[in-house]
C-alpha positions as CSV (number, residue, x, y, z in Angstrom):
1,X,115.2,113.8,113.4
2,X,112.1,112.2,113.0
3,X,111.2,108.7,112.0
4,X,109.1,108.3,108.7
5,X,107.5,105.5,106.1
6,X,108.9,105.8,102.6
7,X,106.9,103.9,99.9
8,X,107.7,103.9,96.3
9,X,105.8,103.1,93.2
10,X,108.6,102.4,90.3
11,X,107.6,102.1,86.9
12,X,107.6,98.4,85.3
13,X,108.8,99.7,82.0
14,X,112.2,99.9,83.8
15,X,114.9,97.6,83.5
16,X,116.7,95.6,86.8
17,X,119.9,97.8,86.1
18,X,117.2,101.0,86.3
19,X,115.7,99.9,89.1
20,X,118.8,99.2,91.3
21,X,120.2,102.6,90.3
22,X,117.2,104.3,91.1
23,X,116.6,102.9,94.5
24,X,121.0,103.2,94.8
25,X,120.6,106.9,93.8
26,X,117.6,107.6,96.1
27,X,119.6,106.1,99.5
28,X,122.7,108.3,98.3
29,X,120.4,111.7,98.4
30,X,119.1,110.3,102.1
31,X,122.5,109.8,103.5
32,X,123.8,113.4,102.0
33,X,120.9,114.7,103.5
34,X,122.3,113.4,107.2
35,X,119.6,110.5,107.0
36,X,119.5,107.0,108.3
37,X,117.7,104.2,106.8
38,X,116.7,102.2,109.5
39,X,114.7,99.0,107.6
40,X,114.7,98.7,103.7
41,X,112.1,96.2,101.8
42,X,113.6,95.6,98.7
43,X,111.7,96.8,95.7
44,X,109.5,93.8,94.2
45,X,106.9,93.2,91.3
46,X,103.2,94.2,92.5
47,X,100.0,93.8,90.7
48,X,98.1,97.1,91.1
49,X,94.4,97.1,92.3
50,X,93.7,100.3,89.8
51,X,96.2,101.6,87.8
52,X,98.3,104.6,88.6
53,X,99.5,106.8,85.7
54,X,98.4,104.2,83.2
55,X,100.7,101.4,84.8
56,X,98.5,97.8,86.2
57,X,102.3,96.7,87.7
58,X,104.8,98.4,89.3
59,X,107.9,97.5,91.6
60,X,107.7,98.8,95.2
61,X,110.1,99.7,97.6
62,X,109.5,101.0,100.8
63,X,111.9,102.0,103.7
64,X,111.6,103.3,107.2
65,X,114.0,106.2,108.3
66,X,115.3,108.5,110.4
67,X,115.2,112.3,108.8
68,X,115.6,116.0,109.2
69,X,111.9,117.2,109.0
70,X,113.1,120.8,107.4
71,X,114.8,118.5,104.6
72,X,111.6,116.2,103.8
73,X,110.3,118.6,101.3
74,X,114.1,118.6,99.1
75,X,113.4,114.5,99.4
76,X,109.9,114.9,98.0
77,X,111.2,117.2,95.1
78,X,114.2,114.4,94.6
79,X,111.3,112.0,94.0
80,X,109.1,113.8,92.4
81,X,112.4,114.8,89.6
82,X,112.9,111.1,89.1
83,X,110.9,109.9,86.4
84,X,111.3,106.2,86.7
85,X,109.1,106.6,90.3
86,X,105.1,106.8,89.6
87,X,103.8,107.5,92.7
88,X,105.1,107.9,96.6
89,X,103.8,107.9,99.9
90,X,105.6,109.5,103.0
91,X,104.4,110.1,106.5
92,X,106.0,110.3,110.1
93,X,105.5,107.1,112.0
94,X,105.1,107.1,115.9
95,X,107.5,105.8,117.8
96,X,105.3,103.9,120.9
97,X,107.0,102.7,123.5
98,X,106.1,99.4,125.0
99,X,102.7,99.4,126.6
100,X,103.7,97.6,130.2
101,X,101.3,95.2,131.9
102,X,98.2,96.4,133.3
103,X,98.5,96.4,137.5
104,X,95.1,95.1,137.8
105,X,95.7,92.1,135.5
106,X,98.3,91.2,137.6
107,X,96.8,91.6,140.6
108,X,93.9,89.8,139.8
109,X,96.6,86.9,139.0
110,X,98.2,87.0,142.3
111,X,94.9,87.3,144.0
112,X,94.0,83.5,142.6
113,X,97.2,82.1,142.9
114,X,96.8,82.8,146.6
115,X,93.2,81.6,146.5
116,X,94.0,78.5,144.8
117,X,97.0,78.0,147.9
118,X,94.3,78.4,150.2
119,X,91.9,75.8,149.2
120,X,94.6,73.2,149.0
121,X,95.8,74.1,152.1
122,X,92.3,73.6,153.8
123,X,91.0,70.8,151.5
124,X,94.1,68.9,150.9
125,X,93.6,65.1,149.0
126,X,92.8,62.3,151.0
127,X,93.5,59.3,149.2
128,X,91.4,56.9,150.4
129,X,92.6,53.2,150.1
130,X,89.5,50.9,149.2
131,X,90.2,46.9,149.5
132,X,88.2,44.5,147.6
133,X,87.3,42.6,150.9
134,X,86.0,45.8,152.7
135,X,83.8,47.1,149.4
136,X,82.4,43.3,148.9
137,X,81.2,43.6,152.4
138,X,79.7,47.1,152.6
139,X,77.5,46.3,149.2
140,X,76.8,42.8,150.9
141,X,75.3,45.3,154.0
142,X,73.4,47.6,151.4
143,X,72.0,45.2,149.7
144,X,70.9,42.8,152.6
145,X,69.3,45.9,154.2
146,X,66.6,46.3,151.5
């Protein structure tokens, strides 16, 4: 089994009993055929950016699933024999496994942790506790000294 895209163009002229039959009649056909839909989008009104066999509107539906690649060409005929469907789209979709982190990403991210441990462990914060008394003095020296 492969997985493919599924996306359907379904004429606007039909009505909402139509449509569910359709879409009903075309996931019976894909489960016959030892298919598994694996993520549906319901069919929904679109507005068309040019029209396709005459039509400016059209409902889409679109599903990803799992099927025999000897049996996509009897699902392309199924679709092509339902008249109520104006145009389709299918193609196999890559399945990409998780890309895992880069090593030197994460090296470079340990590398500056420990740098940053470093310099705090050689510089660490002295707090230096300043009274009033002490400052007034010092200016009093730096300013008598000019």
């Amino acid at each position: 089994m492969k997985l493919y895209e599924l996306t359907l163009l379904i004429s606007p002229n039909v009505s909402e009993e139509e449509l569910i039959k359709t879409i009903q009649d075309l996931k019976v056909f894909i489960s016959d055929s030892q298919g598994e839909i694996k993520t549906e989008v319901s069919a929904m009104p679109i507005k068309l950016d040019y029209p396709v066999n005459g039509f400016s509107t059209a409902y889409m539906a679109s599903f990803d699933l799992n099927f025999i690649p000897e049996k996509v060409i009897n699902l392309i005929k199924f679709i092509e024999n339902d008249k109520s469907i104006i145009n389709h789209i299918i193609f196999a979709k890559k399945i990409s496994a998780p890309k895992p982190e880069r090593a030197f990403r994460k090296q470079a991210i340990e590398k500056a942790e420990e740098t940053i441990a470093q310099i705090e462990e050689e510089q660490p914060i002295k707090e230096k506790k300043v009274e009033l008394e002490s400052l007034g003095q010092k200016l009093d020296e730096i300013l008598g000294q000019e």
